[in-house]
C-alpha distance (Angstrom), angle and dihedral (degrees) to the residues before:
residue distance angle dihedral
X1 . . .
X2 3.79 . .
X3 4.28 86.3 .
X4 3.72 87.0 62.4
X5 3.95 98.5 59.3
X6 3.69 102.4 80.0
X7 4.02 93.2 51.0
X8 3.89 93.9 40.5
X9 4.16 86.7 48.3
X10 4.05 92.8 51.7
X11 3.64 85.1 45.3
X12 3.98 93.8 59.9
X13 3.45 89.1 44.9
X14 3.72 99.3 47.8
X15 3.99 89.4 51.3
X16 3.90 90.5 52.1
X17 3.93 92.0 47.5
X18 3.87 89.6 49.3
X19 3.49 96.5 53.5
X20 3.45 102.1 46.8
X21 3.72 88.0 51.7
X22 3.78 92.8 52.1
X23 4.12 89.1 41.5
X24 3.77 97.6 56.9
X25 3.80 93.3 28.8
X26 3.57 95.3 -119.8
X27 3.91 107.8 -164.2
X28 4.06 110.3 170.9
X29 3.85 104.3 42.6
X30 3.79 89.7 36.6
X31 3.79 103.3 92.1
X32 4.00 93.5 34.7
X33 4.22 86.3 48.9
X34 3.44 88.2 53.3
X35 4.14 106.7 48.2
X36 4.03 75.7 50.1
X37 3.67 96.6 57.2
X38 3.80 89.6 43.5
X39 3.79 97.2 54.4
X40 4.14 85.8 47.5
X41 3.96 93.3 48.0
X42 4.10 89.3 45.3
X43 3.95 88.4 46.2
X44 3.97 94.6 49.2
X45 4.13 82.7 48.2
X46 3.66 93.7 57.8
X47 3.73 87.5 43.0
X48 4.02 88.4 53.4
X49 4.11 107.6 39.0
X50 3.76 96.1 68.4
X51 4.27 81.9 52.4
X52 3.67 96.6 47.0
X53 3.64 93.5 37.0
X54 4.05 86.6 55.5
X55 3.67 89.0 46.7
X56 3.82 97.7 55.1
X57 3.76 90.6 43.4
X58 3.59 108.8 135.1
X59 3.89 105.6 -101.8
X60 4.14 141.0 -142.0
X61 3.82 116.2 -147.9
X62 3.85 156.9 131.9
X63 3.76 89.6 -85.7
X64 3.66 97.9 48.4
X65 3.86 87.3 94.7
X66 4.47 118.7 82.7
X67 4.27 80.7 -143.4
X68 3.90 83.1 -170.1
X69 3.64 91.9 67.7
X70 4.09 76.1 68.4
X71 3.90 99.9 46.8
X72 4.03 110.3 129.4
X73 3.89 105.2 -118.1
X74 3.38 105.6 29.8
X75 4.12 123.0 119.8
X76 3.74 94.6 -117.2
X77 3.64 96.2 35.7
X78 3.76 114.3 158.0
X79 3.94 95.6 -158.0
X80 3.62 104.9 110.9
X81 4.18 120.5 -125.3
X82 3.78 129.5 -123.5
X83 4.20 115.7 -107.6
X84 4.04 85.5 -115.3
X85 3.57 138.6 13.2
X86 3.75 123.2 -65.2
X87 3.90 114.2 -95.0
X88 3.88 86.5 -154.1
X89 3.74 122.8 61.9
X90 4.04 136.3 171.4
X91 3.33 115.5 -147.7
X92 3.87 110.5 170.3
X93 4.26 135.5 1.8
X94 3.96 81.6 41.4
X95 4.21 105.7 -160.7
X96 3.82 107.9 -115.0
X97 3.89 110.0 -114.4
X98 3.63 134.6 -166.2
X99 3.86 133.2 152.2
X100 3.78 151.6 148.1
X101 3.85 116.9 -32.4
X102 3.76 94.2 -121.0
X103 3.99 87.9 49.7
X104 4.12 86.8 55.5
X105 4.05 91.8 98.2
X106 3.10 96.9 57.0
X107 3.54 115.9 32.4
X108 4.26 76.7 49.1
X109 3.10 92.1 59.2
X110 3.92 98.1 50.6
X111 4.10 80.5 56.8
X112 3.66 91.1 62.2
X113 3.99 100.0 44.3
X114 3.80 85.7 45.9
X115 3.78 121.1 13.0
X116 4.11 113.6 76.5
X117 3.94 109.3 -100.6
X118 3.90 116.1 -92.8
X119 4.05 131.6 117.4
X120 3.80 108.0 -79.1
X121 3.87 107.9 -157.3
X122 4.11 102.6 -134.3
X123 3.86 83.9 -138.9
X124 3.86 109.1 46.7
X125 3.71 110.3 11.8
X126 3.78 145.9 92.2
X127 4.06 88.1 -87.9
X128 4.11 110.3 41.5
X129 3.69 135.4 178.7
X130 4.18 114.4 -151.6
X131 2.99 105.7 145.0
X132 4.28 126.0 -106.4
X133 3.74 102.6 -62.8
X134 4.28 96.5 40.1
X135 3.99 91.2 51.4
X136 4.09 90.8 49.8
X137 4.11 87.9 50.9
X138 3.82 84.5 40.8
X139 4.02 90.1 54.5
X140 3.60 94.2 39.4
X141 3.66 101.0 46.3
X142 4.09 86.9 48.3
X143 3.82 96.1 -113.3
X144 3.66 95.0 123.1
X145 4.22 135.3 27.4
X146 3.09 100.6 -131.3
X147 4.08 148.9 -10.8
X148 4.22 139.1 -154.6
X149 3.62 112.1 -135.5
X150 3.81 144.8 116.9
X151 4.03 117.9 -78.8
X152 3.74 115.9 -68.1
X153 3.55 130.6 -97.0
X154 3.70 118.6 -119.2
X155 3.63 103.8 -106.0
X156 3.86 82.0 55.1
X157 3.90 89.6 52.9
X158 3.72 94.7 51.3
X159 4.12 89.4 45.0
X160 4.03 83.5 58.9
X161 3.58 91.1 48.9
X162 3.34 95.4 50.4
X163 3.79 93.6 55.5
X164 3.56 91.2 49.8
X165 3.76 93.4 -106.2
X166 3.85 130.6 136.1
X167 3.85 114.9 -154.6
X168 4.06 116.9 -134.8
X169 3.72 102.7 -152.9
X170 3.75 109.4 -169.7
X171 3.80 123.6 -176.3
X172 4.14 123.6 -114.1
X173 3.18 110.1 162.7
X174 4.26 148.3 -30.5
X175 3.68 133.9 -90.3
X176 3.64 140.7 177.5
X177 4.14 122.4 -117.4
X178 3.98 100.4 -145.1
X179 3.41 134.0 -167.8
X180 3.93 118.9 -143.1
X181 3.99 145.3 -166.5
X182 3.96 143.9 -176.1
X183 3.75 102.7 -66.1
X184 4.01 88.5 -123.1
X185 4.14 88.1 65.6
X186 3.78 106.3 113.8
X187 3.62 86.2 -150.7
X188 3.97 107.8 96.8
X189 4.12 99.5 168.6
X190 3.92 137.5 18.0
X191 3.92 123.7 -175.9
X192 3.61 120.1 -108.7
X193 4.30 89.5 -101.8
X194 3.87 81.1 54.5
X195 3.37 96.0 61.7
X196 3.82 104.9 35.8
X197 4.22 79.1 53.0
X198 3.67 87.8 56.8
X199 3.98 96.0 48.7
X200 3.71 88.4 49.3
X201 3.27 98.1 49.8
X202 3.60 97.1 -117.8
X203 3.84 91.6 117.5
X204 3.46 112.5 49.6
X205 3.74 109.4 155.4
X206 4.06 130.4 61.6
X207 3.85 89.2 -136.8
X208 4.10 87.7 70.7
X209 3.73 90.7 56.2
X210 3.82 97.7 40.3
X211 4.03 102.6 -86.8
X212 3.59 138.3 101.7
X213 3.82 122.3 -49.6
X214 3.65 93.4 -94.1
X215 3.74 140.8 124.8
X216 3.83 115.8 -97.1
X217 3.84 105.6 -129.1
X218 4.05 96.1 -166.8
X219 3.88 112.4 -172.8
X220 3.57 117.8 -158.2
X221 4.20 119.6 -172.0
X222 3.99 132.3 -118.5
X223 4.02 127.5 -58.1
X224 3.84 113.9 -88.6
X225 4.08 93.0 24.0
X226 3.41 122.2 140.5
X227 4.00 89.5 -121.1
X228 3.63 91.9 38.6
X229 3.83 99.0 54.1
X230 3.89 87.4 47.9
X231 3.72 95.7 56.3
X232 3.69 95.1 48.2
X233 4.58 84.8 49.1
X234 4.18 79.8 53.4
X235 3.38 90.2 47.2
X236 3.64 104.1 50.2
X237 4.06 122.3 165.5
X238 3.79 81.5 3.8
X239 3.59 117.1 113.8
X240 3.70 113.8 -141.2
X241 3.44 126.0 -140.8
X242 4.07 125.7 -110.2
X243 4.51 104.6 -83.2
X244 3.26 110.6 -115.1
X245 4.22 105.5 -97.9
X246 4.04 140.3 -169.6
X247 2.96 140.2 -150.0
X248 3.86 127.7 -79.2
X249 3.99 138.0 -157.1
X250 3.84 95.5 -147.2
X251 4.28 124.9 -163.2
X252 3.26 85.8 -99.8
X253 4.04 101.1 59.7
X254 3.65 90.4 -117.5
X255 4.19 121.1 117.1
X256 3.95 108.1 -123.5
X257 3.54 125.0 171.4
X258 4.32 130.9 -101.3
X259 3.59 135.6 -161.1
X260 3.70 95.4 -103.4
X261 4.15 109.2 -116.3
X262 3.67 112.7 -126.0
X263 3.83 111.6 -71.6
X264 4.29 105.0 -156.6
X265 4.31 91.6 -132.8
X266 3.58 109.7 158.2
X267 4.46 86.3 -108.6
X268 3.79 94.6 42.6
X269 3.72 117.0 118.1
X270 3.91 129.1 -166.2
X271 3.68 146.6 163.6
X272 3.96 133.5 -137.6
X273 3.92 121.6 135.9
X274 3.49 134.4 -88.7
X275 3.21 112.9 -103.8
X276 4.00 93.2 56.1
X277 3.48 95.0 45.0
X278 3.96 97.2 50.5
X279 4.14 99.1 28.7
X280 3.68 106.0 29.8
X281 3.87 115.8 30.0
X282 3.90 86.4 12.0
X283 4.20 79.1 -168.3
X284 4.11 99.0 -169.6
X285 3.94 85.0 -172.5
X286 4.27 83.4 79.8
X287 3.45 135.2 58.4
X288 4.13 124.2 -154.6
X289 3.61 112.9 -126.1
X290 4.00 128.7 -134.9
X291 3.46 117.4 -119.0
X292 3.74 118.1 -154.8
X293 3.74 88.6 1.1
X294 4.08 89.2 -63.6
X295 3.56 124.0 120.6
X296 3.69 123.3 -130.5
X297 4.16 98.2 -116.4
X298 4.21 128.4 139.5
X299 4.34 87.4 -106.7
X300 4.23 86.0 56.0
X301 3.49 92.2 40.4
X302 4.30 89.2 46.4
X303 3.72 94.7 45.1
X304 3.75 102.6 35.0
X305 3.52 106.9 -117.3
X306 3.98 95.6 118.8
X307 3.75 99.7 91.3
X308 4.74 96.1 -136.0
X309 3.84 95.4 49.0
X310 3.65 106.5 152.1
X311 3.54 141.5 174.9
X312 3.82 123.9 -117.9
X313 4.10 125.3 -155.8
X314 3.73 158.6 -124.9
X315 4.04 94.4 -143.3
X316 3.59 123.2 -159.4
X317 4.14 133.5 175.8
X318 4.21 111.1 -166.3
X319 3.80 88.2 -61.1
X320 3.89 106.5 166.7
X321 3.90 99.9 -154.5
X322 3.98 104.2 140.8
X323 4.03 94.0 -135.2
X324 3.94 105.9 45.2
X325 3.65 97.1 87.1
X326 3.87 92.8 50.6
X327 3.81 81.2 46.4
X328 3.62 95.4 59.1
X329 3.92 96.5 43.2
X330 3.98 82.6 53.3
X331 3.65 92.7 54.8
X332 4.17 88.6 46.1
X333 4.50 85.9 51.2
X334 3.71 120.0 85.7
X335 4.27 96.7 -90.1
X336 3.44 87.0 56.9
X337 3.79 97.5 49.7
X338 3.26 91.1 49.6
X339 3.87 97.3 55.1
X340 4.01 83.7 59.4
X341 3.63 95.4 46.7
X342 3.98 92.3 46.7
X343 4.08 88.6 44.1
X344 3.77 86.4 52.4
X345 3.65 115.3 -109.0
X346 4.18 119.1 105.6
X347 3.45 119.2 -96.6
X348 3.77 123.1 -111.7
X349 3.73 97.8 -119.2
């Protein structure tokens, strides 16, 4: 941690100053040496807090989520049931399925109306978890049948091309892209120009959106993630500005640079969507923002009126498992529906 240097340097040097001084019994410089190295080792502290206290500040990312608390089988499963038993089931050659973390519920819970009951590792299994940008190299690169996430970003589209493969998207269900801030931020809604301002870097200050005079630190998330490719969709001919980044010890010894994850300050902004920010880390330390003076809710999201509805997807690539096409109809038919209403998200019909 590159915020750490100066205090851990002053340190070193402090050590080797007091121990010459106590090995050659030094009695006239002592006291002086020593008021010196205590102004130094208070000025590296002052220096460091800020760093450290940026460092433990309490987070919002992928991994914020215990995804087994979702698995399909086990006792304490939070994947909801259907009211009667499935009228499609998979017995053998089970499609191999993985997907966005936010899509886990429910995709989970299509595994336990139709897959047969076992444990499915969420990391080498018939039914996986890894996260947005692993399940599209997964799909393209033919490891798995099929995956549930939002539409791909274009440098996933030309990675399919390249291998020759043409991605089926089909549409399950809706969701809402929301935009998010510190709880404590009196601003509660922005329009849609508001926002796209922020990302570009046009806005930078809460004052010109009806806050506090303070800078807007807006995070944004990793190329090829889910939440990533749907900000640049929102976006559109819009450039957005560089993320805000830190620094990073790599394997390698060398520094290299990160998207920064999203650091809860009370004039931090961020995005994710609804149903993972109100279901699954259900974070109270946030608060979603309006935009265009409509709230983010399942009823906005079902009739339209929330301005980033979006659709998510049953993804396929030329897979030529016999069952996934009955699957997919299944999911389309009223039992599946009803998983994705019961999970939380809004149906597609």
């Amino acid at each position: 941690m590159p915020f750490l240097i100066p205090f851990i340097v002053v340190l070193y040097i402090s050590a080797g100053f007091y121990f010459t001084i106590r090995f050659f019994s030094l009695k006239k410089p002592k006291n002086a040496i020593y008021r010196i190295l205590g102004v130094t080792i208070a000025l590296s502290l002052i220096y460091t807090i800020p760093g450290f206290y940026e460092k433990t500040r309490a987070t919002v990312q992928d991994g914020d989520v215990d995804t087994y608390a979702y698995a399909p089988f086990s006792k304490a499963s939070k994947v909801v049931s259907l009211s009667e038993p499935s009228t499609y089931k998979i017995e053998d050659n089970l499609p191999i399925i993985d997907g966005a973390t936010a899509l886990y519920p429910v995709y989970s819970a299509f595994v336990k109306a139709v897959y047969p009951e076992k444990e499915y590792d969420q990391y080498d299994s018939e039914v996986m978890s890894n996260r947005t940008g692993q399940a599209y190299d997964n799909l393209i690169n033919g490891d798995v049948d099929m995956i549930f996430a939002l539409a791909p970003s274009d440098a996933q589209l030309n990675r399919a091309k390249d291998q020759g493969r043409e991605l089926k998207l089909t549409p399950i269900g809706k969701e809402a892209f929301v935009f998010f801030v510190n709880a404590k931020n009196p601003v509660t809604g922005l329009t849609t120009d508001e926002v796209k301002g922020i990302y570009s870097g046009e806005i930078t200050n809460w004052k010109e959106v009806g806050g506090k005079d303070k800078t807007i630190r807006a995070f944004q998330r990793p190329e090829d993630s889910g939440s990533q490719t749907a900000l640049q969709q929102f976006m559109g001919e819009v450039p957005i500005m560089d993320p805000p980044v830190e620094d990073i010890a790599s394997l390698m010894g060398t520094i290299v640079d990160q998207v920064s994850d999203y650091k809860n300050f009370n004039n931090a902004m961020g995005y994710t969507f609804r149903y993972y920010s109100t279901e699954m880390t259900q974070n109270k330390r946030i608060r979603l923002l309006a935009l265009n003076d409509v709230e983010p809710t399942i009823e906005t999201i079902r009739s339209g009126a929330y301005p980033i509805t979006g659709e998510f997807y049953a993804i396929t690539a030329g897979s030529e498992n016999p069952h996934l096409e009955k699957f997919i109809e299944w999911m389309l038919s009223e039992q599946g529906q009803e998983i994705i209403e019961k999970t939380g998200y809004v149906s597609i019909q």
